[in-house]
N, CA, C and O atoms as a DFTB+ gen file, in Angstrom:
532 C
 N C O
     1  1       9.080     -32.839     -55.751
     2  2       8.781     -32.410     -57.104
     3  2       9.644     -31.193     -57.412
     4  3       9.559     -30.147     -56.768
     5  1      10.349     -31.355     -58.271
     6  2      11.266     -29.943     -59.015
     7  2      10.222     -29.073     -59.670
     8  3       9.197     -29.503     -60.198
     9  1      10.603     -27.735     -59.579
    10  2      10.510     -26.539     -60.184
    11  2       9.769     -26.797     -61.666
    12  3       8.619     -26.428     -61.903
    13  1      10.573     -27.448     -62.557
    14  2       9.770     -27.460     -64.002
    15  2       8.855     -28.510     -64.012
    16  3       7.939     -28.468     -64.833
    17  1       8.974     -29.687     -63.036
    18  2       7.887     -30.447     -62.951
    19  2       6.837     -30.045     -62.654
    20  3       5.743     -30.207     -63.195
    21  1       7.195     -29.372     -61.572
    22  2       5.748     -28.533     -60.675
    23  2       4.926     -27.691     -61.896
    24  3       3.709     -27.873     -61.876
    25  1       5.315     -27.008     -62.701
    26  2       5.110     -25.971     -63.713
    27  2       4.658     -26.537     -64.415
    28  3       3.539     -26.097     -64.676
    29  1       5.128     -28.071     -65.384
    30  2       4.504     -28.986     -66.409
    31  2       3.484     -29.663     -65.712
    32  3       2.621     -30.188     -66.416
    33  1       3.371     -29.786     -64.313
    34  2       2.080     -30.617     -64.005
    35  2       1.170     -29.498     -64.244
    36  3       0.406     -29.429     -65.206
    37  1       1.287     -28.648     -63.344
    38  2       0.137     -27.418     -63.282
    39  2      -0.504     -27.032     -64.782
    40  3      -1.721     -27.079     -64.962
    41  1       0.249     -26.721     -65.636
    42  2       0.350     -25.952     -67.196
    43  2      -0.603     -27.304     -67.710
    44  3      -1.737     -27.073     -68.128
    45  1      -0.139     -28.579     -67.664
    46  2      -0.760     -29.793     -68.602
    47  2      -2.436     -30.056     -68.024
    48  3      -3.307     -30.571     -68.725
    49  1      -2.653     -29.550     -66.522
    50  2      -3.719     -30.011     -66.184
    51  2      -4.521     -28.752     -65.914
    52  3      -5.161     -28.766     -64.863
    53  1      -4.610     -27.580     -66.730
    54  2      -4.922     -26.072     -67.069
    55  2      -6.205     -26.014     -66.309
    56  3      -6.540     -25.246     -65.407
    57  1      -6.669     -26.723     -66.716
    58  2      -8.294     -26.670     -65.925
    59  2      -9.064     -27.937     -65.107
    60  3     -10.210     -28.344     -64.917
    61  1      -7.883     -28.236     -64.802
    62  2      -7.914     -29.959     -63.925
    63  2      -8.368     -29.566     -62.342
    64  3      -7.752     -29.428     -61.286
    65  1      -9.748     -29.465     -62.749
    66  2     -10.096     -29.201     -60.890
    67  2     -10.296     -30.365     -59.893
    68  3     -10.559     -30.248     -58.696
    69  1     -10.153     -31.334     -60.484
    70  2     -10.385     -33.043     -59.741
    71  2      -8.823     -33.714     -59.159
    72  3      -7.786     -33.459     -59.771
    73  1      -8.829     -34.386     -58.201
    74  2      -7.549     -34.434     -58.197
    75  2      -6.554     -33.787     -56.709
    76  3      -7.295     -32.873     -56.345
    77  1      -5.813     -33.783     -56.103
    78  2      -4.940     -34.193     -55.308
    79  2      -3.699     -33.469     -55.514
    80  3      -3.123     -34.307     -56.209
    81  1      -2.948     -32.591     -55.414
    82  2      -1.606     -31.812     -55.700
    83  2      -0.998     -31.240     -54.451
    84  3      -1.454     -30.460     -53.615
    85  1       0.392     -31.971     -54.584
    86  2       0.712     -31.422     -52.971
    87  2       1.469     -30.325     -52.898
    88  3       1.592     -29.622     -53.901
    89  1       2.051     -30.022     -51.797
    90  2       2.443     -28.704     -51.393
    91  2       3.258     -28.327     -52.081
    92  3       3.405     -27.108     -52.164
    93  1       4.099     -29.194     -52.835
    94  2       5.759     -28.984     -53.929
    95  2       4.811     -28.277     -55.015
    96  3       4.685     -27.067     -55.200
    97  1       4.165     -29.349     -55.698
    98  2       3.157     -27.982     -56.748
    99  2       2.796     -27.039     -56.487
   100  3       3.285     -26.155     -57.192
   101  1       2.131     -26.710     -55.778
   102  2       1.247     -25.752     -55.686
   103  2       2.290     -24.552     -55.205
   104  3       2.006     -23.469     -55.717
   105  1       3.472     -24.530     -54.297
   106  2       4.495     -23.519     -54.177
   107  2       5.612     -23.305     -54.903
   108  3       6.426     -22.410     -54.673
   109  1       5.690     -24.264     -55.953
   110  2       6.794     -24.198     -56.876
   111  2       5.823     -23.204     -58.334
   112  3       6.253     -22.415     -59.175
   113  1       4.620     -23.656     -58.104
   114  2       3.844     -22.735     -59.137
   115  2       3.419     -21.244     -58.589
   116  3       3.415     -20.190     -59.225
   117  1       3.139     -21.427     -57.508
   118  2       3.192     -19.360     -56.723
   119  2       4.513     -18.733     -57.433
   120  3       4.464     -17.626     -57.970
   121  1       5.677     -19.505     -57.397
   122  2       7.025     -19.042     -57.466
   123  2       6.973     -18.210     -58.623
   124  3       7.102     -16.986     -58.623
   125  1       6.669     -19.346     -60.148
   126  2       6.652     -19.440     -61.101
   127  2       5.601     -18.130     -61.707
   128  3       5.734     -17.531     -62.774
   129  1       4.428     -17.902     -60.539
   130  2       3.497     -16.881     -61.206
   131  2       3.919     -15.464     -60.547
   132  3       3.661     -14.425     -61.153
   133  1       4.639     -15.441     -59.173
   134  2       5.362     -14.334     -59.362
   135  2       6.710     -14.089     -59.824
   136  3       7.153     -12.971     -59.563
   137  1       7.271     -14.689     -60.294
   138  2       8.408     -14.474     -61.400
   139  2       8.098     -13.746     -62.739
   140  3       8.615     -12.791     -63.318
   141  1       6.963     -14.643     -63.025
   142  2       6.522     -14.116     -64.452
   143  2       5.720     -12.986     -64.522
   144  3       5.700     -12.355     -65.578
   145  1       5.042     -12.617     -63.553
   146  2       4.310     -11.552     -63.106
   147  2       5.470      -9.911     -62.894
   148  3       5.254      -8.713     -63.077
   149  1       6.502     -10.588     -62.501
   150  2       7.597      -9.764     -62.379
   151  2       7.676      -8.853     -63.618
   152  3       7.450      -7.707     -64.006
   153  1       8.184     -10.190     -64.045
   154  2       9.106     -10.212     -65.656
   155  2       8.394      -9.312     -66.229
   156  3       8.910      -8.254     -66.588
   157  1       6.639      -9.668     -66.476
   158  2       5.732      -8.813     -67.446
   159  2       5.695      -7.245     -66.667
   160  3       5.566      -6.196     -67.298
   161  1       5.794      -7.307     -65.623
   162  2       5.873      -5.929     -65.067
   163  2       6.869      -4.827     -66.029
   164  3       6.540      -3.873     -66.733
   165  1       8.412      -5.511     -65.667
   166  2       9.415      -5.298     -66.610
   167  2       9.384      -4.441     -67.801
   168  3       9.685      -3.286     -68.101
   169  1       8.832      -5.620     -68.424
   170  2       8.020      -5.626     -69.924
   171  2       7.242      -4.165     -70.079
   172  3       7.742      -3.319     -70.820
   173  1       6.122      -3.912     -69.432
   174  2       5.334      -3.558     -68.996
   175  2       5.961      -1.939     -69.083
   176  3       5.245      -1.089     -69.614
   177  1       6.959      -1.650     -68.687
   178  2       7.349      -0.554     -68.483
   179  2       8.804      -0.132     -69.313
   180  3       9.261       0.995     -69.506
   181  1       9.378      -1.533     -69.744
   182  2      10.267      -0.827     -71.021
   183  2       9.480      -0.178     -71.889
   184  3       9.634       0.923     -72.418
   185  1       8.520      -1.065     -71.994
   186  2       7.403      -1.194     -73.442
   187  2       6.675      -0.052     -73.404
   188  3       6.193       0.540     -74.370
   189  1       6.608       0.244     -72.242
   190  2       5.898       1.917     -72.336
   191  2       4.126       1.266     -72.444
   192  3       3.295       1.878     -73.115
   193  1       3.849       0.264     -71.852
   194  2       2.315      -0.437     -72.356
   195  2       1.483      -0.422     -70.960
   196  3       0.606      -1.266     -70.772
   197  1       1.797       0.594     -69.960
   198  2       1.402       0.623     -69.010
   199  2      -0.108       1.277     -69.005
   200  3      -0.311       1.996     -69.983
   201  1      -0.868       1.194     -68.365
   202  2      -2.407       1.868     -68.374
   203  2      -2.611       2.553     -67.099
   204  3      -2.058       2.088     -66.102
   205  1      -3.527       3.878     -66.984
   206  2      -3.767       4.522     -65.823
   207  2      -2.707       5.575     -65.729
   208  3      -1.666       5.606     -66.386
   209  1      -3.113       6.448     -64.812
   210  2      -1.739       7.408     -64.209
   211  2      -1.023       7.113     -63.509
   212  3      -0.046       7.820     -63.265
   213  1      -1.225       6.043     -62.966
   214  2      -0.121       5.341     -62.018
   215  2       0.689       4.971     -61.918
   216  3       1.607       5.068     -61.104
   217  1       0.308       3.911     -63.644
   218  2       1.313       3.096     -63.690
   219  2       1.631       1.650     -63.776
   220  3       2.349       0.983     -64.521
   221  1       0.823       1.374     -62.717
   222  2       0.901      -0.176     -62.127
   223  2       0.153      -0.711     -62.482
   224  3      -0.351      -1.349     -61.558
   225  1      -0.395      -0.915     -63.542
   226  2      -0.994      -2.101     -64.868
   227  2      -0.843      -1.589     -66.334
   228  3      -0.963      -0.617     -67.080
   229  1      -0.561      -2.669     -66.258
   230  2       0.533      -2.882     -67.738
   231  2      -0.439      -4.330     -68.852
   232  3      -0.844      -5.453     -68.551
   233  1      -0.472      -3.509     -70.172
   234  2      -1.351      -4.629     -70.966
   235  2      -0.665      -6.184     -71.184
   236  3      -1.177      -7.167     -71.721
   237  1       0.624      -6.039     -70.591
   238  2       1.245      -7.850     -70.580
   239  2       0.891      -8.002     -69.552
   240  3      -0.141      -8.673     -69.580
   241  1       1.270      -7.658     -68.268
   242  2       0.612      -7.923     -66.696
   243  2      -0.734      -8.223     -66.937
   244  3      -1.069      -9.365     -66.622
   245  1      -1.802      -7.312     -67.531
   246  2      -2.849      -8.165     -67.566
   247  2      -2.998      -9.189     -68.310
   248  3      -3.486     -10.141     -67.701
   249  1      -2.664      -9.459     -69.900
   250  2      -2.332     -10.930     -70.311
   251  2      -2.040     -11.884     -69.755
   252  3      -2.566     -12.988     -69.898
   253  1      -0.862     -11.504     -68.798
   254  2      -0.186     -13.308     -68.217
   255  2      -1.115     -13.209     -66.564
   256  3      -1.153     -14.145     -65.766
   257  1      -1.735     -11.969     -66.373
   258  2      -2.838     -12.541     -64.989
   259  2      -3.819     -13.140     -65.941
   260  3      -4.256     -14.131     -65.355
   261  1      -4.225     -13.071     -66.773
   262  2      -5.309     -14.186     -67.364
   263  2      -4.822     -15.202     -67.512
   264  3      -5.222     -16.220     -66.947
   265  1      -4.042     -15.165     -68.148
   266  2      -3.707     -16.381     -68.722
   267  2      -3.380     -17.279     -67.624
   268  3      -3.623     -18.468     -67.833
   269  1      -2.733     -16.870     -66.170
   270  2      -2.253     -17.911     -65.202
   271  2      -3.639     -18.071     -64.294
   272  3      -3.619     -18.859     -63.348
   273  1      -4.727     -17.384     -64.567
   274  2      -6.046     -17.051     -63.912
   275  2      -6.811     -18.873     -63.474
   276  3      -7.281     -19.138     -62.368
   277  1      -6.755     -19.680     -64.431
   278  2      -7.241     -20.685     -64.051
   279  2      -6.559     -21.610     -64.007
   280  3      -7.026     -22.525     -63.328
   281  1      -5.119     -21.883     -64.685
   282  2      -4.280     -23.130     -63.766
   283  2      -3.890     -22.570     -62.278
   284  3      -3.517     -23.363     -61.414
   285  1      -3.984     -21.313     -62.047
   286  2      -4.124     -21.133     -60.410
   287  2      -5.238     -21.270     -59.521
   288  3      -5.080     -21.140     -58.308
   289  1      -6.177     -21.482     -59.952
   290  2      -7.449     -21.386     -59.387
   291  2      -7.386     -23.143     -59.107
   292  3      -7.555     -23.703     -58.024
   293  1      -7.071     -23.831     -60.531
   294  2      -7.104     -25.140     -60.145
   295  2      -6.063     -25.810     -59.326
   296  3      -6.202     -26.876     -58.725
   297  1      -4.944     -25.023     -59.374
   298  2      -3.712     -25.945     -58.595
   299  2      -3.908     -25.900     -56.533
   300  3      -3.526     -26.583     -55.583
   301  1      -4.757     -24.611     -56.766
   302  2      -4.806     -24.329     -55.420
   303  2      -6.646     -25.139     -54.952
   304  3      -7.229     -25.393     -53.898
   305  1      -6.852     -25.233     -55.922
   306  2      -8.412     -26.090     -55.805
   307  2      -7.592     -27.456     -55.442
   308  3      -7.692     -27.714     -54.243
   309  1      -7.031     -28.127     -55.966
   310  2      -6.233     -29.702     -55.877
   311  2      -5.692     -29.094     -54.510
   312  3      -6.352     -29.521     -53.563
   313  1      -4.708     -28.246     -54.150
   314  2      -4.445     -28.072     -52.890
   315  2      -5.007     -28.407     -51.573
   316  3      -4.527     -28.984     -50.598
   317  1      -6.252     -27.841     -51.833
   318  2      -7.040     -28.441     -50.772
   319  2      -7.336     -29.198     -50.460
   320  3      -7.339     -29.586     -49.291
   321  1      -7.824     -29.880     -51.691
   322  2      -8.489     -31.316     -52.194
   323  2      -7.221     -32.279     -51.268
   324  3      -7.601     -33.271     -50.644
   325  1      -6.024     -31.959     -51.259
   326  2      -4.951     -32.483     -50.614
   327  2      -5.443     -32.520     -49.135
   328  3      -5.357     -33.524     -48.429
   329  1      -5.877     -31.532     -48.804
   330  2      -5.703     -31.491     -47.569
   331  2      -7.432     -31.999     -46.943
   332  3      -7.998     -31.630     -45.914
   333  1      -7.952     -33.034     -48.115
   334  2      -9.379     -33.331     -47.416
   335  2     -10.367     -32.347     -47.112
   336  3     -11.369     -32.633     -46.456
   337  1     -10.035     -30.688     -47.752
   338  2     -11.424     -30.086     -47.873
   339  2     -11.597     -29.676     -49.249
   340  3     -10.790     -30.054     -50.098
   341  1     -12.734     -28.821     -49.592
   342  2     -13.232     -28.577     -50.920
   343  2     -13.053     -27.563     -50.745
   344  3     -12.885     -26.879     -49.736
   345  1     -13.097     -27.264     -52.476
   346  2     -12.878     -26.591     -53.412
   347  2     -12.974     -25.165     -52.865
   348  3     -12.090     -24.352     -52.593
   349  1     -14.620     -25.085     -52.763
   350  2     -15.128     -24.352     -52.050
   351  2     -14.515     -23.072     -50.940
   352  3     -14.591     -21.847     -50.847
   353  1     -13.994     -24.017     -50.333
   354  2     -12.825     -23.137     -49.299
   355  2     -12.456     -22.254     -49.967
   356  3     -12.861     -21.349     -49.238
   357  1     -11.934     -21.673     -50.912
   358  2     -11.517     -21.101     -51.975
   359  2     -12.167     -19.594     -51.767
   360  3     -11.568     -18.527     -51.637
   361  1     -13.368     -19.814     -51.775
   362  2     -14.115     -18.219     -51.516
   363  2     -13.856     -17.796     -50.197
   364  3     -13.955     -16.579     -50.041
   365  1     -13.462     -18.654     -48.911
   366  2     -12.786     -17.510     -48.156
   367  2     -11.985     -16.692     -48.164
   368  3     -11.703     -15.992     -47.192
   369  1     -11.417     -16.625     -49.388
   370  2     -10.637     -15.979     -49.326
   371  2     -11.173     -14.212     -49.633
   372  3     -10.538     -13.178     -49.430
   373  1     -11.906     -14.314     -49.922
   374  2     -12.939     -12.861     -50.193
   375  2     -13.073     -12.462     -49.016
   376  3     -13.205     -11.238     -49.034
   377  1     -13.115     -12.966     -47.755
   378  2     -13.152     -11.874     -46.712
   379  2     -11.565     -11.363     -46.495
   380  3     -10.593     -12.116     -46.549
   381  1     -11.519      -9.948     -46.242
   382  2     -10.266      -9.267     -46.371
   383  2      -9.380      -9.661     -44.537
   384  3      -9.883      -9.854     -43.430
   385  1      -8.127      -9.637     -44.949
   386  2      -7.103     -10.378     -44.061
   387  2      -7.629     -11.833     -43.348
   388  3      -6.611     -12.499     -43.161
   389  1      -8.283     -12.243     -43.091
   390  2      -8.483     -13.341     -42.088
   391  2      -8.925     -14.479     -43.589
   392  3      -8.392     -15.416     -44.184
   393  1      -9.510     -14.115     -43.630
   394  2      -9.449     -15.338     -45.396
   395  2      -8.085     -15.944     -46.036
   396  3      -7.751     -17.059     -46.436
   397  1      -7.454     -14.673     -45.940
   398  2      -5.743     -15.053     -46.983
   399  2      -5.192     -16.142     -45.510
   400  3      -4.841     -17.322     -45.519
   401  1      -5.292     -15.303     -44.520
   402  2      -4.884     -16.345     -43.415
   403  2      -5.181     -17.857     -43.567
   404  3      -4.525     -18.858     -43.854
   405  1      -6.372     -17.592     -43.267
   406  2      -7.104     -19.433     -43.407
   407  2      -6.628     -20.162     -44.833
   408  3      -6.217     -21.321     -44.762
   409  1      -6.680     -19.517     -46.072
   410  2      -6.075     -20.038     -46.827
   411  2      -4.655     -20.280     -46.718
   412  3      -4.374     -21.418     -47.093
   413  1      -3.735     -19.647     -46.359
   414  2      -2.400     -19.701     -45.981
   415  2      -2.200     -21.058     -45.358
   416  3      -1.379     -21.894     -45.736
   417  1      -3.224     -21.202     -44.153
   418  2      -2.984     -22.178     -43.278
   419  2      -2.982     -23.574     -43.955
   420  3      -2.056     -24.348     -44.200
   421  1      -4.440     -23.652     -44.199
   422  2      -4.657     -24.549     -45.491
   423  2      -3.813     -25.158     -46.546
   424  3      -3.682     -26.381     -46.576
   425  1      -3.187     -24.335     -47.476
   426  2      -1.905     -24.421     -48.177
   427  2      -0.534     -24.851     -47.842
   428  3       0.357     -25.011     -48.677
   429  1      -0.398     -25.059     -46.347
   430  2       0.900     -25.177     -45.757
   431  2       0.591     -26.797     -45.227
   432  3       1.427     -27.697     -45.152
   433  1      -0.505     -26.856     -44.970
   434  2      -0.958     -28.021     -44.200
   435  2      -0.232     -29.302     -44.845
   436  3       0.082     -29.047     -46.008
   437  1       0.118     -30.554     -44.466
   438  2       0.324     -31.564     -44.910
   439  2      -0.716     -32.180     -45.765
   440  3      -1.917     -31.953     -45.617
   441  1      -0.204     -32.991     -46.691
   442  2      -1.493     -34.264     -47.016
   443  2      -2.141     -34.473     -45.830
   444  3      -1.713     -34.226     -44.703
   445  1      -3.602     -35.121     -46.260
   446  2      -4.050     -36.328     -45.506
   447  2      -3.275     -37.699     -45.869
   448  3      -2.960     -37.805     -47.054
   449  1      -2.936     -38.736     -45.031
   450  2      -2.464     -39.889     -45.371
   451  2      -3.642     -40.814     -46.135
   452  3      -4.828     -41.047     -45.903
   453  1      -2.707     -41.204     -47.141
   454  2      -3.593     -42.354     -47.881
   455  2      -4.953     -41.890     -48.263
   456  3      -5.246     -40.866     -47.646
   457  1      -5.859     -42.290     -49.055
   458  2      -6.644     -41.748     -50.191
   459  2      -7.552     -41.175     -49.696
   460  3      -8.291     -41.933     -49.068
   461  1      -7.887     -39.990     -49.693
   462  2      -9.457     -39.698     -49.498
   463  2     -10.818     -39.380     -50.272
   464  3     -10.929     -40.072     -51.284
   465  1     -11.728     -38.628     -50.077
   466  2     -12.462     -37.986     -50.907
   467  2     -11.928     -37.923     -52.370
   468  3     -12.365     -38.633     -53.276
   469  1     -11.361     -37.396     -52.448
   470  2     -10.718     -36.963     -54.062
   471  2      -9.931     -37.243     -54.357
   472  3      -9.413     -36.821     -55.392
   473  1      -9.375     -38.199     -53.514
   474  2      -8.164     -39.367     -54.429
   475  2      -7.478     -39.732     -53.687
   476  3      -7.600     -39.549     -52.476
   477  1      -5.932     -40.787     -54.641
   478  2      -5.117     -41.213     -53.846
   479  2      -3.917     -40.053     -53.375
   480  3      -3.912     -38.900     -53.808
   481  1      -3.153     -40.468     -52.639
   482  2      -2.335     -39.262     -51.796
   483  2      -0.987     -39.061     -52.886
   484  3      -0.147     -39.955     -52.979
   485  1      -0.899     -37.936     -53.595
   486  2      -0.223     -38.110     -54.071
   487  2       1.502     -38.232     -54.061
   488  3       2.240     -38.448     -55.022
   489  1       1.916     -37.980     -52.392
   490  2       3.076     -38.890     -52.243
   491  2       3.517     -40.135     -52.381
   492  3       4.651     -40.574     -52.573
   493  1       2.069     -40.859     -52.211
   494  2       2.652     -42.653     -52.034
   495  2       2.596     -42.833     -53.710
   496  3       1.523     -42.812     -54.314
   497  1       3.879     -43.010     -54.369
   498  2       4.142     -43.718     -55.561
   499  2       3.760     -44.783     -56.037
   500  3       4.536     -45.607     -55.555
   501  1       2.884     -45.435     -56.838
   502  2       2.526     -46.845     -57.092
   503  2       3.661     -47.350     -57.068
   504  3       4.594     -46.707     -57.550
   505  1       3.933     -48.925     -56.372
   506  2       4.750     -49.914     -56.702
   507  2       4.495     -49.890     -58.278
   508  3       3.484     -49.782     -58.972
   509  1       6.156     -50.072     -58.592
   510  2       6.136     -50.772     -60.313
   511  2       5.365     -52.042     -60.435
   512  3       5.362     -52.732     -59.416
   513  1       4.778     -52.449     -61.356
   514  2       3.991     -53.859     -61.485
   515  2       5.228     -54.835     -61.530
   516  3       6.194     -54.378     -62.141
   517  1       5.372     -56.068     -61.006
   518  2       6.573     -57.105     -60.886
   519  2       6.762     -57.472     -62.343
   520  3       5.688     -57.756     -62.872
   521  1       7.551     -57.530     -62.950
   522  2       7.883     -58.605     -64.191
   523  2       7.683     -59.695     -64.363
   524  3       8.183     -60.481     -63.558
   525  1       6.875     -60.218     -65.473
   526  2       7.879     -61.693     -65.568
   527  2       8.313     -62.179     -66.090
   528  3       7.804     -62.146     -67.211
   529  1       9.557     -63.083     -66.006
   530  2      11.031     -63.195     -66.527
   531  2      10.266     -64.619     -67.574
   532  3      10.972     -65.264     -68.348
């Protein structure tokens, strides 16, 4: 899966928590949310729209973390779903260092082969239906 595919699947299925997404999505869209996360940083500090004494939040940074707040929640929900566990898994990540781990692991993991729980695998391509002449 290419880069803008990965981005148009994720973006079209915004709150698509059902479903199967393999590893090309789900890391071509991390890419995509720290790029843009960048960018608004950028933004963020030409613009002079930064908040705090610090510095390091900016009123576009928080816009585009909302806004990417739940096609990430769901692409990495399908992630799993890839890998034959739930959703669920998801809240490990709240325990500090060993959570991001297990999720890490999780995320890297291969498909399961052929359909499981929550669907078909989304490497195997349907055969085209045959014609007839």
């Amino acid at each position: 899966m290419s880069f803008t595919a990965a981005i148009r699947s994720v973006l079209t299925q915004y709150v698509g928590f059902t479903g199967r997404a393999r590893r090309s999505e789900y890391w071509w869209f991390a890419l995509f949310t720290v790029l843009v996360g960048l960018a608004a940083a950028i933004l963020d500090s030409v613009l002079g729209t930064t908040l705090g004494s610090d510095g390091s939040t900016g009123v576009i940074g928080i816009i585009v973390n909302l806004a990417l707040l739940l096609p990430a929640l769901a692409v990495a929900m399908r992630r799993l779903h890839d890998t034959d566990r739930s959703g669920w898994w998801l809240l490990i990540g709240l325990v500090p260092i060993v959570g991001a781990i297990v999720l890490l692991v999780f995320f890297v993991l291969d498909s399961t082969p052929g359909t499981n729980r929550f669907g078909a695998n989304p490497k195997e391509r349907p055969l085209p239906a045959p014609s007839i002449a």
